[in-house]
C-alpha positions as CSV (number, residue, x, y, z in Angstrom):
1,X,38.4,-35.2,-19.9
2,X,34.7,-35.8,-18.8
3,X,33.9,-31.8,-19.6
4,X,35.8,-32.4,-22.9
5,X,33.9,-35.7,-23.8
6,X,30.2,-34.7,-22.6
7,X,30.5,-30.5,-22.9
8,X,33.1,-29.5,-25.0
9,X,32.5,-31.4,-28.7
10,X,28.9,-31.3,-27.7
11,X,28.4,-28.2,-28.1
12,X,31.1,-27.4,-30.9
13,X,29.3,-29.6,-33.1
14,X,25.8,-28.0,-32.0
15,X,27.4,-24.4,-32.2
16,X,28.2,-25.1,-35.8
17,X,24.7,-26.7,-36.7
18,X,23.0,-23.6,-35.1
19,X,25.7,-21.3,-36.7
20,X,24.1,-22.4,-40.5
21,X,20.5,-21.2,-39.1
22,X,21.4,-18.4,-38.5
23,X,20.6,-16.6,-41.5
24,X,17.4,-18.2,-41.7
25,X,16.4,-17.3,-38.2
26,X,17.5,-13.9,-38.8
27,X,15.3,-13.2,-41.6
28,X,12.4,-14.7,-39.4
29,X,12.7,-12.5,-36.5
30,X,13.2,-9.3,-38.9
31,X,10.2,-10.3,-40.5
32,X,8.2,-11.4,-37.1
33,X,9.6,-7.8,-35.8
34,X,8.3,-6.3,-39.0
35,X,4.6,-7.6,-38.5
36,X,4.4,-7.1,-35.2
37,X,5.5,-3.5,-36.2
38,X,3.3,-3.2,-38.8
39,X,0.3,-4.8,-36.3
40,X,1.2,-1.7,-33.9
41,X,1.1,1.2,-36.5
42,X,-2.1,-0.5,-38.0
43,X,-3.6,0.1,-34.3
44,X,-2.3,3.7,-33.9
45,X,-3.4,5.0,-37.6
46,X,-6.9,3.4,-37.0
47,X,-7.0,5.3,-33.5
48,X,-5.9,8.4,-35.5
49,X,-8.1,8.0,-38.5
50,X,-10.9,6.7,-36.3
51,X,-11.0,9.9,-34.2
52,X,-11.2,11.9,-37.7
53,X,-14.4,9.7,-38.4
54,X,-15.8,10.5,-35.2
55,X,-15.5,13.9,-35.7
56,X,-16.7,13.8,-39.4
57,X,-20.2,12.5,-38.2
58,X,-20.4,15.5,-35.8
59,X,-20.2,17.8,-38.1
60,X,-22.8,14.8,-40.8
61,X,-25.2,15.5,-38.4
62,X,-24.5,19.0,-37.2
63,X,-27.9,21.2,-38.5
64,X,-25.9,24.3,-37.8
65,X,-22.8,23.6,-40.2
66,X,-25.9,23.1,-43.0
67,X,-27.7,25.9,-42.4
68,X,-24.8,28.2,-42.9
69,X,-24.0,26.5,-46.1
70,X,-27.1,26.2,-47.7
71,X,-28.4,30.4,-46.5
72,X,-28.4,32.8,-49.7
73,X,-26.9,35.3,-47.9
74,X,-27.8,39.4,-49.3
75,X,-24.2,40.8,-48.7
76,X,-20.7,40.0,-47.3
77,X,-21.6,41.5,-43.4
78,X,-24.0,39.0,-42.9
79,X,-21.8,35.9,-44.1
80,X,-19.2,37.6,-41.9
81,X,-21.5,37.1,-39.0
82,X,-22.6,34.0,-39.8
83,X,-18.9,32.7,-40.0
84,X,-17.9,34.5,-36.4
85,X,-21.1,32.5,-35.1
86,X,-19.8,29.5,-36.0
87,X,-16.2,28.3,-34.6
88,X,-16.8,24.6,-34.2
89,X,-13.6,24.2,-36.5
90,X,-11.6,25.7,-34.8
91,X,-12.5,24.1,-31.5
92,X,-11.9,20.8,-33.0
93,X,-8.4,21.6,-34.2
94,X,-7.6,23.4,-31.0
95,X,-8.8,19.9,-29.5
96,X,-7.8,17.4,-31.5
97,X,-4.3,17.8,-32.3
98,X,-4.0,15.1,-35.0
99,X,-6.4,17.3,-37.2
100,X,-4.2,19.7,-39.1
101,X,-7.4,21.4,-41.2
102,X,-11.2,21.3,-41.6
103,X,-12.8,22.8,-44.4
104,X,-16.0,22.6,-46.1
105,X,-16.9,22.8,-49.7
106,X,-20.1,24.0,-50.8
107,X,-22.3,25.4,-54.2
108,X,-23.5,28.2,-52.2
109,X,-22.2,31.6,-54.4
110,X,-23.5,33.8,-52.0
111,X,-20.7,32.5,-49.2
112,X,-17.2,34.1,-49.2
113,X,-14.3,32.2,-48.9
114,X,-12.0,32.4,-45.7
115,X,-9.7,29.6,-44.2
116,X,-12.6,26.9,-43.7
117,X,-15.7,27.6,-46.3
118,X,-14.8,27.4,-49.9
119,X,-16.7,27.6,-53.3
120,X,-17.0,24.1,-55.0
121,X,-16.6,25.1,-58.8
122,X,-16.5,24.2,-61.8
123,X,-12.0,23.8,-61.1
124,X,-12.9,22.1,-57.8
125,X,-15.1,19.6,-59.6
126,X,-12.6,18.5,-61.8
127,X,-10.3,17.4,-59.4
128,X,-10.0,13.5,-58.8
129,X,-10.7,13.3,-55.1
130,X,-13.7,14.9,-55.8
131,X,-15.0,12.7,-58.5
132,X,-14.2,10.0,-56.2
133,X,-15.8,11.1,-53.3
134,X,-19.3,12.1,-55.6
135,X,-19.7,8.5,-56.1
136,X,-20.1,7.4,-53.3
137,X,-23.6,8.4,-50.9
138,X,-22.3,9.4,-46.9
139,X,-19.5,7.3,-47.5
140,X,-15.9,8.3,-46.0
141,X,-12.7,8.6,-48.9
142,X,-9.3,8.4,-47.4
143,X,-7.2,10.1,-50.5
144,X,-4.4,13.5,-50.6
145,X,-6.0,16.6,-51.1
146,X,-4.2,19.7,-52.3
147,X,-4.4,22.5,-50.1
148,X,-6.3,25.7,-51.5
149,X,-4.5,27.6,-49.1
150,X,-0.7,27.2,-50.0
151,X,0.5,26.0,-53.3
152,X,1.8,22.6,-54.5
153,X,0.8,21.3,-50.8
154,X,-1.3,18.2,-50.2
155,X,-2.7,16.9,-47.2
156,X,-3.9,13.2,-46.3
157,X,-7.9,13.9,-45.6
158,X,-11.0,12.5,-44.5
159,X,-13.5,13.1,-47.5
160,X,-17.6,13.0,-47.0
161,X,-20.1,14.4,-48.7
162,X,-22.6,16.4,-46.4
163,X,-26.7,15.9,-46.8
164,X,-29.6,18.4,-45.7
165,X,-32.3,16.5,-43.8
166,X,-33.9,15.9,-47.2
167,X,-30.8,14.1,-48.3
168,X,-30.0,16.5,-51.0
169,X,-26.4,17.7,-51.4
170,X,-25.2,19.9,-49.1
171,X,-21.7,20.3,-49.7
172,X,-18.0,18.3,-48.5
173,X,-16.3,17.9,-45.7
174,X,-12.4,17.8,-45.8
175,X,-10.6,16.7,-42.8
176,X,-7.1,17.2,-42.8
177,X,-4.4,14.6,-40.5
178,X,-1.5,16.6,-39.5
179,X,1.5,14.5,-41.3
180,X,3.5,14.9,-39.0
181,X,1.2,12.8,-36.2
182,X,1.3,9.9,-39.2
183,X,4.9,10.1,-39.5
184,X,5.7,9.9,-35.4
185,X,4.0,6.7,-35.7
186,X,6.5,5.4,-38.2
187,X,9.6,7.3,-37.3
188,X,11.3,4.3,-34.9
189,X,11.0,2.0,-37.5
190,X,14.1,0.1,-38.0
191,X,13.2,-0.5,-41.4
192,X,11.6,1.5,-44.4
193,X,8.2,1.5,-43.8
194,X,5.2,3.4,-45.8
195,X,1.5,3.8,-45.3
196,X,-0.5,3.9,-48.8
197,X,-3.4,4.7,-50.1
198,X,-5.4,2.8,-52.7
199,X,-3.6,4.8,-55.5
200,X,-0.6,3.9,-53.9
201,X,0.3,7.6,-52.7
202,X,2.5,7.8,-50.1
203,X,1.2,9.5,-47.4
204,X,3.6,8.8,-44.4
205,X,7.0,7.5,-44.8
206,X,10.1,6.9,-42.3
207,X,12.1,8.5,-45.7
208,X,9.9,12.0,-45.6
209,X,10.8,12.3,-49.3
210,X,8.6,10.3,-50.2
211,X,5.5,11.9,-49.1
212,X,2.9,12.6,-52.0
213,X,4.9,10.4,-54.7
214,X,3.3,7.4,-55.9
215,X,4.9,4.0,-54.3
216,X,6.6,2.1,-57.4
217,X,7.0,-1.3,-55.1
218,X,4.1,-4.3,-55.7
219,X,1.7,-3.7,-52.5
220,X,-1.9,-4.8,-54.2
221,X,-1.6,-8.0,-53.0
222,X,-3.0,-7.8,-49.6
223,X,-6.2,-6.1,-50.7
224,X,-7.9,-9.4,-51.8
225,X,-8.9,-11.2,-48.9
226,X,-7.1,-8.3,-46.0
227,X,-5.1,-10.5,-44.3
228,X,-1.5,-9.5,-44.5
229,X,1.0,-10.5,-46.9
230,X,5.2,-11.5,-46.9
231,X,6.5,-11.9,-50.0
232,X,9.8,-12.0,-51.6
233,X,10.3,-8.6,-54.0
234,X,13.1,-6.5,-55.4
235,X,12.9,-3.0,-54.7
236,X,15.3,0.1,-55.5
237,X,17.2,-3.4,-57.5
238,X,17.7,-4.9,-54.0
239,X,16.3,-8.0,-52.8
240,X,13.6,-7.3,-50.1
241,X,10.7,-8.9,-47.8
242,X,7.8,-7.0,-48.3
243,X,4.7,-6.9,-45.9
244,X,1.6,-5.5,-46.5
245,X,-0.7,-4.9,-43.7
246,X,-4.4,-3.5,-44.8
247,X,-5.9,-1.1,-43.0
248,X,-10.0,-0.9,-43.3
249,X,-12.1,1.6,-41.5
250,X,-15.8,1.3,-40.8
251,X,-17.7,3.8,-43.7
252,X,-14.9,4.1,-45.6
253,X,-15.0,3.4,-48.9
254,X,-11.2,2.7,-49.6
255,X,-8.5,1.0,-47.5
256,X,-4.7,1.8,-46.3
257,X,-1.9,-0.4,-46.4
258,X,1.1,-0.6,-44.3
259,X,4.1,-1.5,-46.1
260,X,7.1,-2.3,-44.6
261,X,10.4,-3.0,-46.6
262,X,13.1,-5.9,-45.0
263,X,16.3,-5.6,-47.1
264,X,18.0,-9.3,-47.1
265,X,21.5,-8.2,-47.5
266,X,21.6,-5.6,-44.6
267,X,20.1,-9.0,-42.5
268,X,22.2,-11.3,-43.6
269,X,25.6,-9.1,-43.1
270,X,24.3,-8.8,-39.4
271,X,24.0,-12.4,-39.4
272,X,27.3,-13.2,-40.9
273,X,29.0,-10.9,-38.2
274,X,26.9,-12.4,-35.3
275,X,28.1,-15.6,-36.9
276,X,32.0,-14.9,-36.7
277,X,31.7,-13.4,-33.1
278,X,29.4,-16.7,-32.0
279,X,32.1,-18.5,-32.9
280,X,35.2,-17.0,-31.3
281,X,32.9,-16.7,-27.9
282,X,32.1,-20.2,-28.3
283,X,35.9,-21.2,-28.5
284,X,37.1,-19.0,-25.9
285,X,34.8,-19.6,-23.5
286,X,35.2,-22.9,-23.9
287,X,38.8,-23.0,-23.5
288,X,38.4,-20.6,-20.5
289,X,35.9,-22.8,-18.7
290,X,38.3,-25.3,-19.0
291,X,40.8,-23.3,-16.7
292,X,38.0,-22.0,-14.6
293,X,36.8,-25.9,-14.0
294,X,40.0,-27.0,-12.9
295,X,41.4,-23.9,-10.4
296,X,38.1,-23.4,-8.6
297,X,36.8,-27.3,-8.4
298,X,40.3,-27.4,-6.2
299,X,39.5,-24.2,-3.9
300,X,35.9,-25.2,-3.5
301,X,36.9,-28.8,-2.5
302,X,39.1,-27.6,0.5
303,X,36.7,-24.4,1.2
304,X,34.0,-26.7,1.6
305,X,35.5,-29.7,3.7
306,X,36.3,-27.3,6.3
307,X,32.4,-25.7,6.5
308,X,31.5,-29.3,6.9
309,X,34.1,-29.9,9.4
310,X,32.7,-27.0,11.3
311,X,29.3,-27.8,10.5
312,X,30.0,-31.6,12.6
313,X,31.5,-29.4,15.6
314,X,27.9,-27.4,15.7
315,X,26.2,-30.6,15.8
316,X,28.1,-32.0,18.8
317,X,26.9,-29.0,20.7
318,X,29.5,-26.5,20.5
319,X,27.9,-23.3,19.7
320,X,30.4,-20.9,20.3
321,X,32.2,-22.0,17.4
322,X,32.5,-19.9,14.2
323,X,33.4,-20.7,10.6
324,X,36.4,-18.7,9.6
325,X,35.9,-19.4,6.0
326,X,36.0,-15.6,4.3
327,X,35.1,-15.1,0.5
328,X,32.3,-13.3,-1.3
329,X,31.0,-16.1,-3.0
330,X,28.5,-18.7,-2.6
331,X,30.8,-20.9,-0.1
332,X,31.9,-17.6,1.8
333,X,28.3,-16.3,1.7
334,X,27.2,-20.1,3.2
335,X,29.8,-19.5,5.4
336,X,28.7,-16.3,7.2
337,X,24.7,-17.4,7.0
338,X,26.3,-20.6,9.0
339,X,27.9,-17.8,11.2
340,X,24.3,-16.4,11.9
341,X,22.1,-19.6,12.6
342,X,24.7,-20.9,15.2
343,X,24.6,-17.6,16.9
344,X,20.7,-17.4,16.4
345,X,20.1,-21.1,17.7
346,X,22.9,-20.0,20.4
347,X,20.6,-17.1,21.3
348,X,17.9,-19.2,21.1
349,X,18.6,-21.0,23.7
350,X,19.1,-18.7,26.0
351,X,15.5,-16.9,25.5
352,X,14.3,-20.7,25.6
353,X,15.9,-21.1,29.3
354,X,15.5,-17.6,30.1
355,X,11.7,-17.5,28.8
356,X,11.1,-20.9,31.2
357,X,13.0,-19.5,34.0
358,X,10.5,-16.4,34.1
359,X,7.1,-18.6,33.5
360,X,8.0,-20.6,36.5
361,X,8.9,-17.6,38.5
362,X,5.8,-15.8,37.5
363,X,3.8,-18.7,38.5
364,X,5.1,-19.1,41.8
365,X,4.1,-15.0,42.3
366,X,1.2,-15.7,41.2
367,X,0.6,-18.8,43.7
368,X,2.0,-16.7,46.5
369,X,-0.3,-13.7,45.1
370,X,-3.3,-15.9,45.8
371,X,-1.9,-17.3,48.8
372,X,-1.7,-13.7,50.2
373,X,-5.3,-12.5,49.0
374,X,-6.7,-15.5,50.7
375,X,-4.5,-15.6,53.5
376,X,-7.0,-13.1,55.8
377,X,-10.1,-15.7,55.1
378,X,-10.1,-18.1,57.6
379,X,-12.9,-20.8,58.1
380,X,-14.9,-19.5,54.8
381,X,-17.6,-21.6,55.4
382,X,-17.9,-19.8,58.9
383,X,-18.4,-16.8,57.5
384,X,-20.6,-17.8,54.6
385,X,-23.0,-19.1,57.4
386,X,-23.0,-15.8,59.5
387,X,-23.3,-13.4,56.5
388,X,-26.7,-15.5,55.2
389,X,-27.5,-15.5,58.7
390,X,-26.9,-11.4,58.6
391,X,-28.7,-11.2,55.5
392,X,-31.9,-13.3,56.6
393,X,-32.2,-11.3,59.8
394,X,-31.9,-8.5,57.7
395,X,-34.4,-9.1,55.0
396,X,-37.2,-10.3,57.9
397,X,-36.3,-7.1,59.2
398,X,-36.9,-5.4,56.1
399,X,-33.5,-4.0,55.3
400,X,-33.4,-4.8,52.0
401,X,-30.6,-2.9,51.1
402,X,-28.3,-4.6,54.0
403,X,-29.5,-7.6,52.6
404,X,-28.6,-7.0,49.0
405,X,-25.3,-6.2,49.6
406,X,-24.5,-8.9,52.1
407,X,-25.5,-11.5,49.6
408,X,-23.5,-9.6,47.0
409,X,-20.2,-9.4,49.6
410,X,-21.0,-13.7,50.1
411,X,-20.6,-14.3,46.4
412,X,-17.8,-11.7,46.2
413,X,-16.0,-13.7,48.7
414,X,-16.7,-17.4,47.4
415,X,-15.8,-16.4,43.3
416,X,-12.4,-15.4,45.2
417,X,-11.9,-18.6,47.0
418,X,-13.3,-20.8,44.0
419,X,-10.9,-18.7,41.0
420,X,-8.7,-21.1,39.1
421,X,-6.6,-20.0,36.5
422,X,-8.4,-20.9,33.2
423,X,-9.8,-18.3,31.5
424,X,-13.5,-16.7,32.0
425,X,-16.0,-14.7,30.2
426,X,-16.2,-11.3,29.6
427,X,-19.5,-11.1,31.3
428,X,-18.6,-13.0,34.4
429,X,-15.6,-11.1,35.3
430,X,-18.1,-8.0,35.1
431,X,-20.3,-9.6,37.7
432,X,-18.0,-9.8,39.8
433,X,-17.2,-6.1,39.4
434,X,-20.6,-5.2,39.3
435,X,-20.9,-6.9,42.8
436,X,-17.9,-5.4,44.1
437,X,-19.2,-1.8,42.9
438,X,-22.2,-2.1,44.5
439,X,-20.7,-2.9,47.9
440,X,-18.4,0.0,47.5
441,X,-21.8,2.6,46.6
442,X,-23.1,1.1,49.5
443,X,-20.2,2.4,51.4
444,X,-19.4,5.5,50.3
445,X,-23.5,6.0,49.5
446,X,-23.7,9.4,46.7
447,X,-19.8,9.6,47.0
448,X,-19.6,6.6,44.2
449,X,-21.3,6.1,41.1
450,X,-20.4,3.8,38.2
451,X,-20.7,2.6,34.6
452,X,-20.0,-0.2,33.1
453,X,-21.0,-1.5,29.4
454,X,-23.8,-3.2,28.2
455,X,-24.0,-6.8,28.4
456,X,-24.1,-7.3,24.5
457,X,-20.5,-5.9,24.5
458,X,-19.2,-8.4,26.5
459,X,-20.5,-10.9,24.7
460,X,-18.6,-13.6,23.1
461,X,-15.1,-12.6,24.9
462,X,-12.7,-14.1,27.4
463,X,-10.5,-12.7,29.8
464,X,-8.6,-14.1,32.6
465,X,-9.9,-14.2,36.6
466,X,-9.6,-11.2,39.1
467,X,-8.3,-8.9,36.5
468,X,-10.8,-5.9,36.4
469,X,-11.6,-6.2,40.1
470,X,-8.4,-4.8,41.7
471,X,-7.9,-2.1,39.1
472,X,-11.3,-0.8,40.4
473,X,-10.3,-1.0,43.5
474,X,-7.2,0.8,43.0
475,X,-9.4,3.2,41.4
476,X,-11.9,3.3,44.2
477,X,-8.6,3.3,46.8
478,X,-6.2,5.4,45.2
479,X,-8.9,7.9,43.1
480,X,-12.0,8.1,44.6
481,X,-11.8,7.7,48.6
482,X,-9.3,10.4,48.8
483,X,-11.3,13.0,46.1
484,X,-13.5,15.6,48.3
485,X,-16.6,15.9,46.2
486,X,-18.3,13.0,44.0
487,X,-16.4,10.3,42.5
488,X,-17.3,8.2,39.5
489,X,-15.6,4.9,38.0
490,X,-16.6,4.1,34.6
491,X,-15.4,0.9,32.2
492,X,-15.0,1.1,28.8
493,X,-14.4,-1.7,25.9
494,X,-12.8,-0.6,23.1
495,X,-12.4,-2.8,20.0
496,X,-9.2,-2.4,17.6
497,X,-8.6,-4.4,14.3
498,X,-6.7,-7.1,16.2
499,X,-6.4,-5.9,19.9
500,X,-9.4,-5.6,22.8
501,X,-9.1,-2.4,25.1
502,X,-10.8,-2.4,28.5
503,X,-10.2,1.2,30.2
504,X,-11.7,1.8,33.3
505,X,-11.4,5.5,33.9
506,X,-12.2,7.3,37.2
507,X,-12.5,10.9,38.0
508,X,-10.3,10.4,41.0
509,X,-7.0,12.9,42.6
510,X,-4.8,12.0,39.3
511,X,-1.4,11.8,39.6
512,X,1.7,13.3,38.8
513,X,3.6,12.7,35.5
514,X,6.7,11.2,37.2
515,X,4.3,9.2,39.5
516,X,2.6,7.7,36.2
517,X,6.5,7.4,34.8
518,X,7.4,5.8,38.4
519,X,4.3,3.3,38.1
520,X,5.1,2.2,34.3
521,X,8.8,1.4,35.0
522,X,7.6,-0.6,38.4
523,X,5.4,-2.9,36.2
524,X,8.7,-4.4,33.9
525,X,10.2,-4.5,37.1
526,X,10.9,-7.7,38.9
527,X,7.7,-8.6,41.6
528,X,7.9,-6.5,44.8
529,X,6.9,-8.0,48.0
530,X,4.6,-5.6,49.3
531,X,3.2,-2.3,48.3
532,X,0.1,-0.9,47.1
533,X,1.2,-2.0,43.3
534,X,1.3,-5.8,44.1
535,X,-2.5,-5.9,42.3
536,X,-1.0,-3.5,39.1
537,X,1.7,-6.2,38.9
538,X,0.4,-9.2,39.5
539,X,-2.2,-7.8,36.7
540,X,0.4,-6.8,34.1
541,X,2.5,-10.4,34.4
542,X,-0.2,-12.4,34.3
543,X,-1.2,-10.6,30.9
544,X,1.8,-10.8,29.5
545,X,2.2,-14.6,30.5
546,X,-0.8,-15.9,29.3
547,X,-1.0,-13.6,25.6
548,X,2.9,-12.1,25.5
549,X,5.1,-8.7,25.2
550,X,1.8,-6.7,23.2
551,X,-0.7,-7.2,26.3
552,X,-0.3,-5.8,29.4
553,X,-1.8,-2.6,31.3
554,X,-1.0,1.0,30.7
555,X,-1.6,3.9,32.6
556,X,-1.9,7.3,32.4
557,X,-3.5,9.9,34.7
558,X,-3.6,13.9,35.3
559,X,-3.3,15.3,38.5
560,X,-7.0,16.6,40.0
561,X,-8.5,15.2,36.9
562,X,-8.2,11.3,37.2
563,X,-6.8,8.1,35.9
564,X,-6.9,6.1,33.2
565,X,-6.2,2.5,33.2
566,X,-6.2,0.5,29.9
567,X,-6.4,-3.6,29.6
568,X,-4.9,-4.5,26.1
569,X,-5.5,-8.1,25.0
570,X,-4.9,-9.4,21.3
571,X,-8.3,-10.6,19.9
572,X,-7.4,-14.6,19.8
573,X,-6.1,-15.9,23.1
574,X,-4.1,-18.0,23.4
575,X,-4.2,-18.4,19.3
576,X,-2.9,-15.2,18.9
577,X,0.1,-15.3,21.1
């Protein structure tokens, strides 16, 4: 009753209103369709006609085209040659194919005429176009022109007289549009349309009849002030809107029209049918929604208490429940989305306690990591004291070397015992490297050398504690101290678009592809007790802790070439993660 009250007469009543505006709206949107039609083939004439113009005042200004006109040639040879020198009409129509013919009219009785020069007699004279075109000075005519070449055949053309450079008469320029570019334009027209000249010659039509008659309609109107014109008319004794659209080109000394040609009756027997079939929609589909509202308002109301009954056994904390509600539609979509955020917050949860599980893990390998690495130094400040004593005995005695590198191995050994786990700078953890290095050359003496970047690369990044120095020393261990020959370990930054690469390469023994295969899988592996990986792994998890699954180390290495180790840290921290 509610939908019959607020819905049903509503619109019945509106329906019928809208029903007797029909007509009226119909004519307005033929007639809106018609100017904007007759807007769009205004446009694509003038680009047509304009490029005609352009061409015209190449040839105004071409010297060439005048001088052959205007020679007294002595016999027919040398007009011949004149005419095989000169073939800028047909490059234009090969390039322009709008242009359908050039041709050019002179006094000049000494030319011959072929397919583009012609003799402007006494016959030629007479004609109308060219009495128009003689009054005016330069200016461009836009009128038929019969063809000299075939019979009874005229052609829409761009008409211009042509001046030598002391502005006498030269002779005229006739450029041809091919009618059948005009009459593309207008083809798709739904309804009549025509474009006019002055004279009102047709000379494009949808209705290719018509071509070359004279147009019997009223069209003048829209010439007075060029805006465009609707207006009421009869035409072929049928009552018609008419619009008029002028057309006015720059240097032309006579206008266009569009006209396009609305017939009322042929709109208002499509409105009348719209009409008839509005109405029996309207009635049926109001009678159907009627059914519609009163089977599915039922169905819903079940389908949906039972979602929300599942829905309350979710929020209790039940999550292996699943809604057996089946259906395509919106409550059977809703349904199976429901199906997919209980099993996604069920997941959820699990990654949650899983992901909480492993930090707490890692951290207590990484406690028992430090606890191990420290475990060997006992009484630091003991040996603090005895290395600065080593190192002053040393440096009186003027081992500056042995002093050097005992003061390096004392601040080696107190950066270990003061490391925390917040992260450092770039630069810092390369100190400590640096340090590290040194000891080692002083070890292995020529054996070693190193390289490590400049200090400007470093600057302005972060990196976590005791993360370069044991992958040198595996380097130095595993690469260098077994090579027989000279040994070199060299670190390398490498800057992506959002990740920072530190590889520190050494020209070491290498390893073996299913070594390098054996190492990779070791570091996803859960944290071995002992081994000469612990410092790889301890590396790797406390990457991936600290900036997640895109961090970490990678390795790869040839046998009796070297080894490549590669740090990969997203630019951003902690931010990033």
């Amino acid at each position: 009753m509610s939908y019959l009250l607020v819905v049903f007469l509503p619109v019945l009543t509106v329906g019928m209103l809208l029903t007797h505006s029909l007509k009226e709206q119909s004519v307005e949107h033929a007639v809106e369709q018609s100017l904007n039609n007759a807007e769009k083939i205004k446009k694509q004439v003038e680009e047509t006609l304009k490029l005609a113009l352009n061409v015209s005042f190449n040839f105004y200004f071409d010297n060439k085209l005048i001088a052959i006109a205007d020679k007294q040639y002595e016999d027919g040879l040398e007009v011949y040659q004149a005419y095989s020198e000169y073939d800028e009409f047909t490059k234009y129509m090969e390039l322009y194919k709008e242009i359908s013919g050039i041709r050019f009219y002179t006094e000049n009785q000494t030319l011959l005429e072929n397919w583009s020069f012609f003799i402007l007699n006494e016959e030629v004279r007479s004609a109308a176009w060219v009495q128009q075109v003689m009054k005016n000075r330069g200016r461009v005519v836009w009128t038929l022109v019969p063809d000299p070449t075939k019979a009874n055949e005229k052609h829409f053309s761009l008409v211009r007289q042509i001046f030598r450079s002391d502005m006498k008469f030269s002779g005229i320029l006739v450029i041809a549009i091919h009618y059948q570019k005009l009459n593309s334009i207008i083809s798709q027209e739904p309804y009549e349309t025509l474009i006019l000249t002055e004279e009102n010659e047709v000379v494009a039509a949808k209705d290719p009849s018509l071509l070359g008659k004279v147009f019997q309609g009223q069209s003048q109107e829209a010439e007075g002030d060029g805006r465009t014109v609707v207006k009421d008319t009869v035409y072929d004794g049928k009552p018609v809107k008419m619009i008029v659209q002028p057309i006015t080109l720059e240097n032309s000394d006579n206008a266009l029209r569009v006209v396009s040609i609305v017939p009322l009756d042929t709109i208002l027997l499509e409105a009348n049918q719209v009409s008839l079939i509005a109405y029996s929609i309207m009635a049926s589909s109001l009678v159907l929604a009627v059914l519609l509202i009163l089977y599915f308002s039922g169905a819903l109301s079940s389908r949906i208490g039972t979602l929300i009954k599942d829905i309350r056994e979710v929020a209790s904390g039940d999550f292996t429940l699943r809604s057996v509600i089946g259906g395509k539609d919106e409550i059977g979509q809703l349904s199976l989305h429901f199906n997919y955020m209980v099993k996604s917050i069920e997941n959820l949860v699990l990654q949650v306690n899983e992901a909480v599980q492993q930090r707490h893990e890692l951290e207590l390998r990484e406690k028992e990591m430090k606890f191990k690495m420290l475990a060997n130094q006992v009484n630091p400040h003991f040996l603090f004291n005895v290395l600065e004593t080593v190192r002053m005995k040393a440096h009186v005695q003027g081992e500056e070397d042995i002093a050097n590198i005992v003061k390096s191995l004392g601040r080696l050994l107190r950066h270990n015992l003061e490391i925390g786990q917040e992260e450092i700078s770039l630069a810092s953890e390369m100190d400590i490297v640096r340090m590290y290095l040194e000891i080692q050359h002083f070890r292995f003496g020529d054996k070693l050398t190193f390289v490590l970047p400049d200090q400007e690369e470093t600057e302005g990044m972060i990196i976590l504690p005791m993360v370069l120095q044991p992958i040198v020393e595996n380097a130095i261990v595993h690469g260098i101290e077994k090579k027989m020959g000279r040994g070199v370990v060299q670190i390398m930054i490498v800057r992506e678009e959002s990740c920072l690469n530190i590889e520190v390469r050494d020209n070491g023994i290498g390893m073996r592809a299913e070594r390098v295969e054996d190492i990779a899988r070791t570091l996803e592996e859960p944290f071995e007790e002992s081994g000469q990986r612990i410092g790889l792994i301890n590396v790797h998890q406390r990457l991936r802790l600290q900036y997640g699954a895109p961090s970490g180390l990678e390795v790869a290495s040839e046998e009796n070439k070297g080894t490549v180790i590669r740090i990969r840290i997203p630019i951003g921290g902690e931010d990033h993660v």
